[in-house]
C-alpha positions as CSV (number, residue, x, y, z in Angstrom):
1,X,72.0,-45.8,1.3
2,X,75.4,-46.0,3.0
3,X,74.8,-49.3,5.4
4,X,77.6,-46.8,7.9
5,X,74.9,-44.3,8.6
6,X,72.1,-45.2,11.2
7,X,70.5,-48.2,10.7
8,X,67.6,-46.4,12.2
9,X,67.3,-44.6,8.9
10,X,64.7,-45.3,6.5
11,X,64.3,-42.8,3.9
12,X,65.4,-39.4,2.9
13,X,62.8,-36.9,1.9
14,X,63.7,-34.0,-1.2
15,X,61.2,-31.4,-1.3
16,X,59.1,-31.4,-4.1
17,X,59.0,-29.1,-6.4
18,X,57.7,-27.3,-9.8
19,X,58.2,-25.8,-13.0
20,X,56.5,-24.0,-15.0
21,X,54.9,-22.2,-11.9
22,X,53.8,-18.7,-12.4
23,X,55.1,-15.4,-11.2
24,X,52.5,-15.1,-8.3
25,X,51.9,-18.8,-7.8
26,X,48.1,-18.2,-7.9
27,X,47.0,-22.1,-6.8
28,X,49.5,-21.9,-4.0
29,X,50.6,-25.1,-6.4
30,X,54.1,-24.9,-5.1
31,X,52.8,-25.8,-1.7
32,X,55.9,-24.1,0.0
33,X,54.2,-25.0,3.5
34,X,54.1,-28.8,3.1
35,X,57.3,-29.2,0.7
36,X,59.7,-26.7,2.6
37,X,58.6,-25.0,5.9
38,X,57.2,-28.1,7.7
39,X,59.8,-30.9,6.9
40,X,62.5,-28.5,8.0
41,X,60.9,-28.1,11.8
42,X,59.7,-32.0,11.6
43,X,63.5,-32.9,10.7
44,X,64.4,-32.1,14.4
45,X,62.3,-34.7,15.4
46,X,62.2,-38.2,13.8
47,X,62.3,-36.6,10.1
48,X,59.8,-34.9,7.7
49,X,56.6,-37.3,6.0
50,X,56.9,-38.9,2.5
51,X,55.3,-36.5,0.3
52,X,54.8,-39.0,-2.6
53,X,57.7,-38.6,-4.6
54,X,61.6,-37.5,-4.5
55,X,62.6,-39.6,-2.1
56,X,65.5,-42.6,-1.2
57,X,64.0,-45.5,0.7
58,X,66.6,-47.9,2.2
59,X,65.3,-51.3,0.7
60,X,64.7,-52.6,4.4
61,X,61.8,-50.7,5.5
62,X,59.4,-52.4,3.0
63,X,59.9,-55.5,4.4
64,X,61.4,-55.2,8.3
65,X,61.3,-53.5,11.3
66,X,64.5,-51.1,12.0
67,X,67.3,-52.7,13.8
68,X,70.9,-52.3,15.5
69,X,72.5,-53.6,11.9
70,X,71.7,-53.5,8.2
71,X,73.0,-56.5,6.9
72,X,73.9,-56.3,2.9
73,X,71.3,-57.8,0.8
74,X,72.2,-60.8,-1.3
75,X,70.3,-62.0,-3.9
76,X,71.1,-65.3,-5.9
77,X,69.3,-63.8,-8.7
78,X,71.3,-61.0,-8.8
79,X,74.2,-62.8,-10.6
80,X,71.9,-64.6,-13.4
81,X,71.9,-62.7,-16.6
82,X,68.8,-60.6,-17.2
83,X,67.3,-62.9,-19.9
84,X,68.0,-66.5,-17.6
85,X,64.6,-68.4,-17.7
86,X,64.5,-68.1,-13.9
87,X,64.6,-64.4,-13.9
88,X,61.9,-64.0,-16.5
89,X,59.4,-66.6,-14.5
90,X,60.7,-64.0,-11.0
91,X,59.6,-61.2,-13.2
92,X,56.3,-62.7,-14.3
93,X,55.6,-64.0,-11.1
94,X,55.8,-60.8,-9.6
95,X,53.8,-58.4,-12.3
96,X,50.7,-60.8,-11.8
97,X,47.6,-59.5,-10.7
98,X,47.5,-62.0,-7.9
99,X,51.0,-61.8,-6.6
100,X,50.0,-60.2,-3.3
101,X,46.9,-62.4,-2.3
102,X,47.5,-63.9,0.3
103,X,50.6,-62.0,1.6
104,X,51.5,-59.1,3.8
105,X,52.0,-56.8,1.4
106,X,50.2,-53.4,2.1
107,X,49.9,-54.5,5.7
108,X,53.2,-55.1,6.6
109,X,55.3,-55.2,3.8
110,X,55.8,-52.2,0.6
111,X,53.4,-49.4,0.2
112,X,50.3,-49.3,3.0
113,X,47.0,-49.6,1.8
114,X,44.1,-47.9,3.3
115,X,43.8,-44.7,2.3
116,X,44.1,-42.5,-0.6
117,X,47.5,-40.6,0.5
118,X,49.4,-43.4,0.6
119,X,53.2,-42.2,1.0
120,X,51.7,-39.8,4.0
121,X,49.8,-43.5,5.8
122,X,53.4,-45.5,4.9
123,X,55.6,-42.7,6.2
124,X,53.2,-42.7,9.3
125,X,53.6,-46.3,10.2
126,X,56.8,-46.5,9.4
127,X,57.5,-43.6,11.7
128,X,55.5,-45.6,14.1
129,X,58.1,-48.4,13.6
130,X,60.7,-47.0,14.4
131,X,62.1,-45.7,11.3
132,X,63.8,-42.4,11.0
133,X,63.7,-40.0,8.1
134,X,65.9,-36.6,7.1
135,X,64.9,-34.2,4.3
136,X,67.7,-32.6,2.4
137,X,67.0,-29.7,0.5
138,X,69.8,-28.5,-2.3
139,X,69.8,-25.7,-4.0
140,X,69.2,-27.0,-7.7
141,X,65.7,-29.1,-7.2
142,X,66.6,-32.8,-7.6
143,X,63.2,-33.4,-8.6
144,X,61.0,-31.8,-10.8
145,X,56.5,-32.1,-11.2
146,X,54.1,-30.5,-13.0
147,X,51.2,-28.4,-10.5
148,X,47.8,-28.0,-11.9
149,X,47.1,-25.3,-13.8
150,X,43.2,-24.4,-13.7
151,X,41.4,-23.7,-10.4
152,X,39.0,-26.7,-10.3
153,X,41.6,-29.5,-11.0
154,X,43.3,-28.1,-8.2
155,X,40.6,-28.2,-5.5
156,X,40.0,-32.1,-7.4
157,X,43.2,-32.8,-6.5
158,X,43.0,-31.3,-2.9
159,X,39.9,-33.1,-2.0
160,X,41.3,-36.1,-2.9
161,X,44.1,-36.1,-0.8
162,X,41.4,-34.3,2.2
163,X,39.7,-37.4,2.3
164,X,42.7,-39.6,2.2
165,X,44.0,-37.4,4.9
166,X,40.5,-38.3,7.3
167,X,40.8,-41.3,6.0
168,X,44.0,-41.9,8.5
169,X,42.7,-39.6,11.1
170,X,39.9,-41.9,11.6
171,X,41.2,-45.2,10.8
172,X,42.3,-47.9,14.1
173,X,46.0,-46.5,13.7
174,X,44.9,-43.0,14.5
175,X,48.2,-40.3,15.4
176,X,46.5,-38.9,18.4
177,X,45.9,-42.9,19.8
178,X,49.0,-45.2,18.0
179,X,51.1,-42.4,16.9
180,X,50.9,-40.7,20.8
181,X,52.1,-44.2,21.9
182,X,54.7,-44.9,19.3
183,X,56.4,-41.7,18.3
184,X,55.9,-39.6,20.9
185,X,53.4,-35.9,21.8
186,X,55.6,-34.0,19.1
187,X,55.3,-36.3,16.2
188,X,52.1,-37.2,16.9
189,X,50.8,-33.6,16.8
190,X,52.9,-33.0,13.6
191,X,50.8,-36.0,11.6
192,X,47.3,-35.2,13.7
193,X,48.1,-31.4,11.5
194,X,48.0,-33.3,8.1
195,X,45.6,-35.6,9.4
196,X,42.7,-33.5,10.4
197,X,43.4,-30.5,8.3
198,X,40.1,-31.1,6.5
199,X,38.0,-30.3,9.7
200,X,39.6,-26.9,8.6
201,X,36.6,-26.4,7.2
202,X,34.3,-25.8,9.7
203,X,35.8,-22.5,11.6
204,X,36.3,-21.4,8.0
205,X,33.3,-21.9,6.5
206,X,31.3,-20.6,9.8
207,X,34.3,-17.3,9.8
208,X,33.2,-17.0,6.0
209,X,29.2,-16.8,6.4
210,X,28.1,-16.2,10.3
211,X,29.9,-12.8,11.1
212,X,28.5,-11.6,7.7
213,X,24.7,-12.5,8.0
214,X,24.7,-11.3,11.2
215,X,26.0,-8.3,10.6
216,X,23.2,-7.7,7.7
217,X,20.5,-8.8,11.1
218,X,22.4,-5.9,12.8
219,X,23.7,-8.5,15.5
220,X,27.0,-8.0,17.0
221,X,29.1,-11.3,18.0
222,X,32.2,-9.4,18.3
223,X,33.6,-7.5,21.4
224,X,33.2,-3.4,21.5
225,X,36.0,-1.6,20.4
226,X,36.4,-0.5,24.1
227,X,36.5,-4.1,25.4
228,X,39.5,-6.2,26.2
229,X,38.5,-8.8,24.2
230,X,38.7,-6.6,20.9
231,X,42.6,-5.8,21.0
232,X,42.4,-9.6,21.8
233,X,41.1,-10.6,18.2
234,X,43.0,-8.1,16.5
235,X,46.2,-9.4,18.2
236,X,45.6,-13.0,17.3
237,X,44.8,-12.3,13.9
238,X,47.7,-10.0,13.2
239,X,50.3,-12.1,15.1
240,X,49.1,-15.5,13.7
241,X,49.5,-13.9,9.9
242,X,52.4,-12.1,10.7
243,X,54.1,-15.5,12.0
244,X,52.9,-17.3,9.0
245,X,54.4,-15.0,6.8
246,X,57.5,-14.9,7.9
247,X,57.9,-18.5,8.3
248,X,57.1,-17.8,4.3
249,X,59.5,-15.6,3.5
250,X,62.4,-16.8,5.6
251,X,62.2,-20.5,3.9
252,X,63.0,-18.5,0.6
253,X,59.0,-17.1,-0.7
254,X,58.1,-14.1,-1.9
255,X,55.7,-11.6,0.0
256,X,52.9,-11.8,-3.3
257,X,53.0,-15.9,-3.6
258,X,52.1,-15.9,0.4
259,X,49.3,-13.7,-0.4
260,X,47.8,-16.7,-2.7
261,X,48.7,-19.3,-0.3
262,X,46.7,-17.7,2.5
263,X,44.2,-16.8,-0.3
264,X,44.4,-20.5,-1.9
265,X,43.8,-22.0,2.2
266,X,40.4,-20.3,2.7
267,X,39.4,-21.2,-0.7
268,X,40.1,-25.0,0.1
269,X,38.2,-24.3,3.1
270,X,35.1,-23.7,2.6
271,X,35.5,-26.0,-0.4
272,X,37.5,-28.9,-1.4
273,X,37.6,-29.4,2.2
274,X,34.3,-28.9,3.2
275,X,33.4,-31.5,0.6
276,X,36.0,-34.2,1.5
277,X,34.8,-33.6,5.2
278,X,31.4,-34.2,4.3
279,X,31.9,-37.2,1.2
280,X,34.4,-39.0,4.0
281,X,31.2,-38.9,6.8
282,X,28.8,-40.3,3.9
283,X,31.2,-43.4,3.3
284,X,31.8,-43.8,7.0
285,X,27.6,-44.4,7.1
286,X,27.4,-46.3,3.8
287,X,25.9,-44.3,1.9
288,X,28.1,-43.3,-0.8
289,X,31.6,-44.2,-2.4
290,X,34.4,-42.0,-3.1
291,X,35.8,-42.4,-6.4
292,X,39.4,-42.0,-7.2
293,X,40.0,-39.3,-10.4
294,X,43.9,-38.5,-11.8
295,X,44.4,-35.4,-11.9
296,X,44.5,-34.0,-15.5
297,X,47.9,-32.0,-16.2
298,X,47.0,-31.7,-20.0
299,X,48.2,-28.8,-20.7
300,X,45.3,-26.2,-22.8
301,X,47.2,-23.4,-24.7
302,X,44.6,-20.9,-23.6
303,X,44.3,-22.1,-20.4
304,X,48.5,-21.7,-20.2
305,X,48.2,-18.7,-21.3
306,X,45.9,-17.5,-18.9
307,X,47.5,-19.0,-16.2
308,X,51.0,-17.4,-17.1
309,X,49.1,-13.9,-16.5
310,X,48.5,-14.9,-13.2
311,X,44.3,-14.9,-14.2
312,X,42.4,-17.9,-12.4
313,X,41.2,-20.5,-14.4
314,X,37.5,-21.2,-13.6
315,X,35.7,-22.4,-16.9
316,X,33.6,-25.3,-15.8
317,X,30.3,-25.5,-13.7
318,X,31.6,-27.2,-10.9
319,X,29.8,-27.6,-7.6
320,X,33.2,-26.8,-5.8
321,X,32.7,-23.5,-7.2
322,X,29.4,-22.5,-5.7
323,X,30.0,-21.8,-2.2
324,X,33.2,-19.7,-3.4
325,X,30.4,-17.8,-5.2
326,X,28.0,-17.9,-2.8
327,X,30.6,-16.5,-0.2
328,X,32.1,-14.2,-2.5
329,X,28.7,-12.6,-2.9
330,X,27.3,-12.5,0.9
331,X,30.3,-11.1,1.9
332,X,30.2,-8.3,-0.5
333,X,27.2,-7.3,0.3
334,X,27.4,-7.6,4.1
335,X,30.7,-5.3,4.1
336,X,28.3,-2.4,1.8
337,X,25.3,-2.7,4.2
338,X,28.4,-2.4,7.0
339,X,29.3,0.6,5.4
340,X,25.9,2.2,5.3
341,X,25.7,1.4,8.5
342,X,28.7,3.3,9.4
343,X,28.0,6.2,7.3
344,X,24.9,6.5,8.4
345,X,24.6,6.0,11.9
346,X,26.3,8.8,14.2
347,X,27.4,5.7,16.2
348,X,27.9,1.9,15.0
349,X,28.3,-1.3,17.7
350,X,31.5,-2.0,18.4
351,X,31.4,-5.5,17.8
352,X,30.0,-4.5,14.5
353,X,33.7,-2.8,13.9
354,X,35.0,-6.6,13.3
355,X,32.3,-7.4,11.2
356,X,32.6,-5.2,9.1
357,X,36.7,-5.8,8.6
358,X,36.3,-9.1,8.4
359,X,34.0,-8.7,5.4
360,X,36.2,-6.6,3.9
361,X,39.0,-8.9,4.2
362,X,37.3,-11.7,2.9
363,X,36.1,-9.8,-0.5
364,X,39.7,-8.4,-1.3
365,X,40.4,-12.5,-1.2
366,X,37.1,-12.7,-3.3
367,X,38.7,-10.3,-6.3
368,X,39.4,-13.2,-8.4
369,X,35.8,-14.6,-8.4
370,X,33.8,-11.1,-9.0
371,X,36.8,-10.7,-11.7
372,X,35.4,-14.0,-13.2
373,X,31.8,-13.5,-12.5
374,X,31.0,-10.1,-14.2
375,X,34.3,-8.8,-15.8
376,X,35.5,-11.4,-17.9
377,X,34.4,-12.4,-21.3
378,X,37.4,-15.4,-21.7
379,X,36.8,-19.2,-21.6
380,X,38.3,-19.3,-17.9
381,X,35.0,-16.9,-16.5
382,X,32.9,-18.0,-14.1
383,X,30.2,-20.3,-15.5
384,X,26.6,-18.1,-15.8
385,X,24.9,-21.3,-14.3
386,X,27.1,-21.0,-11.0
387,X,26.9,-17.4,-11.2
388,X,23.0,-17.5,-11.0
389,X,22.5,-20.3,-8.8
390,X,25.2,-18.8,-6.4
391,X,22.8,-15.5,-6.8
392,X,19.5,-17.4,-5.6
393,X,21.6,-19.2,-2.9
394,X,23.0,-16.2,-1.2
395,X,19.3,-14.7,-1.7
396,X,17.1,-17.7,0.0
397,X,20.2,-17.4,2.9
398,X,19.4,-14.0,3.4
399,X,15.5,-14.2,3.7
400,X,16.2,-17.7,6.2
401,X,18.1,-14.9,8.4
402,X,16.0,-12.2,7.9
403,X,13.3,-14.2,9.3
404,X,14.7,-15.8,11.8
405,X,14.1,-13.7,14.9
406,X,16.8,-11.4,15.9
407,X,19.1,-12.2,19.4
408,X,20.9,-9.2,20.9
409,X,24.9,-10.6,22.1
């Protein structure tokens, strides 16, 4: 980096992204959120999070804290020819398995260690340092990846990087305790929305299953349509996915690739984050250890296929799959009984109103998975193992609720 420009400055930040995407972007691979909207609003502050690849470090932030000058780095080795004995013995010095024993490096110096998302935990503490960032964003992509291109290596991949994500939320460097302190409420807030985004999971898995089984009870939660409280919901609900999708389409999307992404975010919910929530609270007791996998990018000329038609890849029994069925299925039905109700009934409860829309939401997000669970004959349908068990679960749900004794709201 020029040594003119604030010494302050540690890294610059390109946004990462894809080719070989597909017209509708049906993974939300692209990841517009993280890789464009976000780094443009945390730019304003002290500059947007390392995101793992397509970025400049300046060499100094590996190894110092920032400071009012930068002098030029001078290295006696740098004059030696590249096959001088001295170089080679650097060289092999340094690509040994025991170089950093007994060093500060993941603590203090290079990459931090600690977590599974390490470019987001060294941006963090660097941040925390002192160090400065900026994210510049050209119109041709400087850097180019490869997204997943079947449904289950894509929630693989996501839970991953949720548990690497608590991992930091959690650890003795926390944002809402060091980062507060450090960086200030702003930036703080801006890494405690990476860092907890796996707790996600609860008010989506609870949106995604309570609501439903009570409406089959006949239980409304909800306010009456005649209540306050109703044009309450529907205004928070409307303004907060209006907002988002603007923010979506202003940073350059298109109207059908936010429709995944908000699709793609409740899947991950009651999902891949659900299960890196709940694998990241076994480790913390001891009880079980999270292994790392690569995500596989091979590419399956079927699968390609497939995925170039905008069709969701499912093809594997996966147990990340089963409460997408599972939810897929209660919801279905709870929006049909809703319906009866309506139909039948002269007059419905009003809190039943919501119910019954949010059901009806949730299944037109569910297309995909009845698509894969009964229409499709292809490699990519829904497993008949996860189909069934899905079946039985929703089933012994049902009958625990239908017992359970019924409490009037």
């Amino acid at each position: 980096m020029d040594p003119e420009m604030d010494p302050n400055l540690g890294f610059v930040q390109f946004p990462q992204s894809f080719h070989g995407i597909n017209k509708n972007d049906i993974y939300c691979g692209e990841n517009r959120h993280v890789y464009h909207i976000h780094p443009i609003g945390m730019d304003g502050l002290a500059g947007p999070i390392h995101v793992g690849t397509g970025c400049f470090f300046r060499r100094q932030v590996f190894s110092d804290a920032p400071s009012g000058t930068c002098p030029p780095i001078s290295d006696r080795l740098l004059t030696k020819p590249i096959r001088d004995k001295e170089i080679l013995a650097s060289a092999h010095h340094v690509a040994a398995w025991d170089y950093e024993n007994q060093t500060t490096w993941g603590t203090k110096m290079g990459y931090r260690y600690g977590s599974l998302v390490e470019d987001f935990y060294t941006s963090y503490l660097l941040h925390c340092q002192g160090w400065k960032s900026i994210f510049c964003n050209p119109k041709r992509p400087a850097f180019l990846g490869k997204a997943p291109i079947t449904l289950n290596e894509y929630l693989n991949q996501s839970k991953r990087w949720g548990m690497g994500l608590l991992e930091v939320g959690f650890c003795n460097h926390s944002p809402i305790f060091l980062g507060l302190m450090m960086m200030g409420p702003l930036m703080a807030i801006c890494y405690a929305n990476y860092a907890f985004r796996p707790l996600w999971s609860i008010p989506i898995t609870i949106y995604a299953f309570l609501p439903q089984l009570a409406l089959l009870k006949g239980v409304s939660i909800f306010p009456k349509v005649s209540e306050a409280w109703f044009i309450l919901y529907i205004f928070l609900f409307v303004g907060a996915y209006t907002q988002d999708c603007l923010d979506f389409i202003l940073c350059g999307g298109r109207i059908q690739r936010w429709w995944s992404c908000q699709r793609t975010w409740m899947m991950r919910g009651i999902s891949c984050f659900l299960f890196s929530s709940a694998e990241y609270l076994l480790k913390s007791f001891g009880i079980s250890q999270f292994g790392f996998n690569v995500t596989n990018k091979v590419v399956d000329e079927e699968q390609s296929e497939r995925y170039k038609k905008g069709i969701f890849e499912f093809g594997v029994s996966s147990p990340l799959f089963l409460p997408l069925t599972t939810a897929a299925i209660i919801n279905l039905v709870s929006f049909l009984w809703g319906m009866v109700l309506f139909f039948k009934q002269k007059s419905i409860g009003g809190g039943l109103v919501l119910q019954i829309l949010l059901s009806g939401f949730v299944m037109v997000n569910c297309w995909p998975i009845y698509e894969a669970m009964i229409l499709r004959t292809d490699g990519g349908r829904m497993p008949t193992r996860t189909t069934i068990t899905s079946i039985f679960l929703s089933l012994a749900i049902y009958i625990i609720v239908s017992v359970t004794p019924k409490i009037t709201l």
